[in-house]
Backbone as a printed PyTorch tensor [residue, N CA C, xyz], in Angstrom:
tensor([[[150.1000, 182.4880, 172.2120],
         [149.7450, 181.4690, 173.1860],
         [149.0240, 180.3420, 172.4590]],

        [[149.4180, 178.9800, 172.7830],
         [148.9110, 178.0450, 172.0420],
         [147.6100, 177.2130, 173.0110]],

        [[147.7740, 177.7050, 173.9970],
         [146.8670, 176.7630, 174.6700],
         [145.8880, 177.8770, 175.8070]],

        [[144.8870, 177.2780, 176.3390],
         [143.8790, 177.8500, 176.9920],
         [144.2460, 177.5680, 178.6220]],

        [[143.7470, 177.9380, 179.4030],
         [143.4650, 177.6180, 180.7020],
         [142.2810, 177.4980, 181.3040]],

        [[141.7730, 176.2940, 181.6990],
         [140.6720, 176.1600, 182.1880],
         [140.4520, 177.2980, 183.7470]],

        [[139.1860, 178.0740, 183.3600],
         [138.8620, 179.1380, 184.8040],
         [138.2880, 178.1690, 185.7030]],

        [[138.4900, 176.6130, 185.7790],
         [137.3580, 176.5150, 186.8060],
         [138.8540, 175.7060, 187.7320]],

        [[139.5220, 174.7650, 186.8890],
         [140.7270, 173.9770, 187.5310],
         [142.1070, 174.3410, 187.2260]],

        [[142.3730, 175.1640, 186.3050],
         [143.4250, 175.8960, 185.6950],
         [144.0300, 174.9580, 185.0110]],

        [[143.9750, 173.9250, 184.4030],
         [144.1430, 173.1530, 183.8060],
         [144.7390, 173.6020, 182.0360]],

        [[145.4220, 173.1090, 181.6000],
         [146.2360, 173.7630, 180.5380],
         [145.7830, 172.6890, 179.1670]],

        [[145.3230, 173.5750, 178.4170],
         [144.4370, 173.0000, 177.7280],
         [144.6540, 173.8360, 176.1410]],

        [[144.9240, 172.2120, 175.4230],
         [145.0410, 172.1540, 173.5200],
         [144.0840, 173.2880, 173.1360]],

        [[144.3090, 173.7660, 172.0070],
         [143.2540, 174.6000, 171.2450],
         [142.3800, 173.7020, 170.6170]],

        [[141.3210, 174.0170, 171.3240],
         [139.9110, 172.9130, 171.1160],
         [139.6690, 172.2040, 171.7420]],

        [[140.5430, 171.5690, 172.8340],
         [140.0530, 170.6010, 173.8190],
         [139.1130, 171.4310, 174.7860]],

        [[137.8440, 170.2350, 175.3960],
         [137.3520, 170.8780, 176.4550],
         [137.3780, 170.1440, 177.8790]],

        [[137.8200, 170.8960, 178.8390],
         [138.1060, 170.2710, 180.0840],
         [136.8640, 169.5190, 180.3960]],

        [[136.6110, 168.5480, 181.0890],
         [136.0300, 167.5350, 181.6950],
         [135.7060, 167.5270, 183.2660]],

        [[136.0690, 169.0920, 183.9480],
         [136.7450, 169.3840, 185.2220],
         [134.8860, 168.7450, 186.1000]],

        [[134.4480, 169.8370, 185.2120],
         [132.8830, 169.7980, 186.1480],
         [132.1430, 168.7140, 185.7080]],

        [[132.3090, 168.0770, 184.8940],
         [132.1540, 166.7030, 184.4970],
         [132.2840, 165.4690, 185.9930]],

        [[133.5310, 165.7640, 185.7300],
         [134.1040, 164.5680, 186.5650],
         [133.9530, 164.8670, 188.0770]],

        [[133.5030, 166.5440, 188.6790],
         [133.1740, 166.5280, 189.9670],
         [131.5350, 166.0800, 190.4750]],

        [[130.8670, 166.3740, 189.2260],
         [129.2920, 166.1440, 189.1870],
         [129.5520, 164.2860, 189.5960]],

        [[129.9860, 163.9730, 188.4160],
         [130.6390, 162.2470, 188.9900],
         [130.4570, 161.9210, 190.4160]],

        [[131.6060, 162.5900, 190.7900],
         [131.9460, 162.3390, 192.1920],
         [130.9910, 163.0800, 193.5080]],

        [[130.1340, 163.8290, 192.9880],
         [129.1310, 164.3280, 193.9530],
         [128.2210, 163.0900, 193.9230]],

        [[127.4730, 162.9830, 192.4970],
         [126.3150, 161.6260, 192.6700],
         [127.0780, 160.5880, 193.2690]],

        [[128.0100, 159.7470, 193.1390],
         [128.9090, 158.7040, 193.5680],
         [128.3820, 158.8370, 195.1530]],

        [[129.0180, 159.9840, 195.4670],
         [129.0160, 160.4210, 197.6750],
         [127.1530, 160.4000, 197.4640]],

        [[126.2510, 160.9580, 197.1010],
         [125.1370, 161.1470, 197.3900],
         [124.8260, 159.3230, 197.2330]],

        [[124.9990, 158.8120, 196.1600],
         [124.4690, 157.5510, 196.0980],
         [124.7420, 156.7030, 197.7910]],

        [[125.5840, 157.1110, 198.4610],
         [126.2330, 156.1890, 199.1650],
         [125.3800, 156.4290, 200.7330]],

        [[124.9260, 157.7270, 200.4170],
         [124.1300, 158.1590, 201.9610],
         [122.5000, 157.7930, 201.4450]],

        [[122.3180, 157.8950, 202.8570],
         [120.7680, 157.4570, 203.0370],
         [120.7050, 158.0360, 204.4030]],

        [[119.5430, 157.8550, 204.3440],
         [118.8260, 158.6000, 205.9680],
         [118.0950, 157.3260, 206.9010]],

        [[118.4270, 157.2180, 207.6510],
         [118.0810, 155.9820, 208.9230],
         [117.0330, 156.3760, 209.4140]],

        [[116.8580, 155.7430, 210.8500],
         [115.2360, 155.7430, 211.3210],
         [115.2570, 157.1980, 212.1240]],

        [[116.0700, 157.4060, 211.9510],
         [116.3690, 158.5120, 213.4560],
         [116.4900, 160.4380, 212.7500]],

        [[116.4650, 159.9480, 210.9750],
         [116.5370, 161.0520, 210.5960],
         [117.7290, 161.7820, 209.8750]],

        [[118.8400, 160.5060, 210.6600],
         [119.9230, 161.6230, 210.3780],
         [120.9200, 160.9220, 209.0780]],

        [[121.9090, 161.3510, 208.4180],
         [122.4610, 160.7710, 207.2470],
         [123.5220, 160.2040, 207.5580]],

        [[123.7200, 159.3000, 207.0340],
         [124.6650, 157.4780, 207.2650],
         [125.0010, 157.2830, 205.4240]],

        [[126.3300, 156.7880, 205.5930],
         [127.2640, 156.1690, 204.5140],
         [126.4030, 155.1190, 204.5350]],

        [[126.0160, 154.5930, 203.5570],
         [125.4990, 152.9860, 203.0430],
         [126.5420, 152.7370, 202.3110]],

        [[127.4240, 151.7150, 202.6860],
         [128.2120, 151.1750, 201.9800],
         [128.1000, 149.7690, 201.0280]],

        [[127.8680, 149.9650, 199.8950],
         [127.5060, 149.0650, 198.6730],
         [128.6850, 148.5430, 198.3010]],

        [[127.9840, 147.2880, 198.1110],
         [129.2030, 146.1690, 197.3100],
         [130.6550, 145.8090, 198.2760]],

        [[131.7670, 145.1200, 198.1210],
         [132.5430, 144.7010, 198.9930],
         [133.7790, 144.8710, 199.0400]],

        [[134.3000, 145.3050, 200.3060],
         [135.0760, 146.5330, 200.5180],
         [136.0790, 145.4780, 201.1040]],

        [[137.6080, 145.6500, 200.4490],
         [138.2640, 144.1730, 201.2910],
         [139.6380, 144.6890, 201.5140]],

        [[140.1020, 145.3430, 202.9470],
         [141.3360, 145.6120, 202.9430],
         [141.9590, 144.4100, 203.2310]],

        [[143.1340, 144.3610, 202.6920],
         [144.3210, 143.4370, 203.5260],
         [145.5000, 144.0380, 204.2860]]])
């Protein structure tokens, strides 16, 4: 077998590479935490930063 499998994403992986899996979810947890805040009332609300432009 030439390659590994990551146990966390199963991800198929070079001899010696190291997955980035929990890396990149830690990312995306602070990202969502950055975005909430708590209002007057207690309870948790999306703060949406910077400018959001569908067409």
């Amino acid at each position: 077998m030439y390659y590994r499998i990551c146990s966390n994403c199963g991800a198929n992986l070079d001899p010696g590479e190291r997955c980035d899996c929990e890396e990149e979810r830690q990312k995306q947890t602070d990202r969502i935490i950055s975005m909430m805040k708590i209002n007057k009332d207690g309870q948790y609300e999306l703060a949406m930063v910077g400018g959001c432009t569908w067409n």
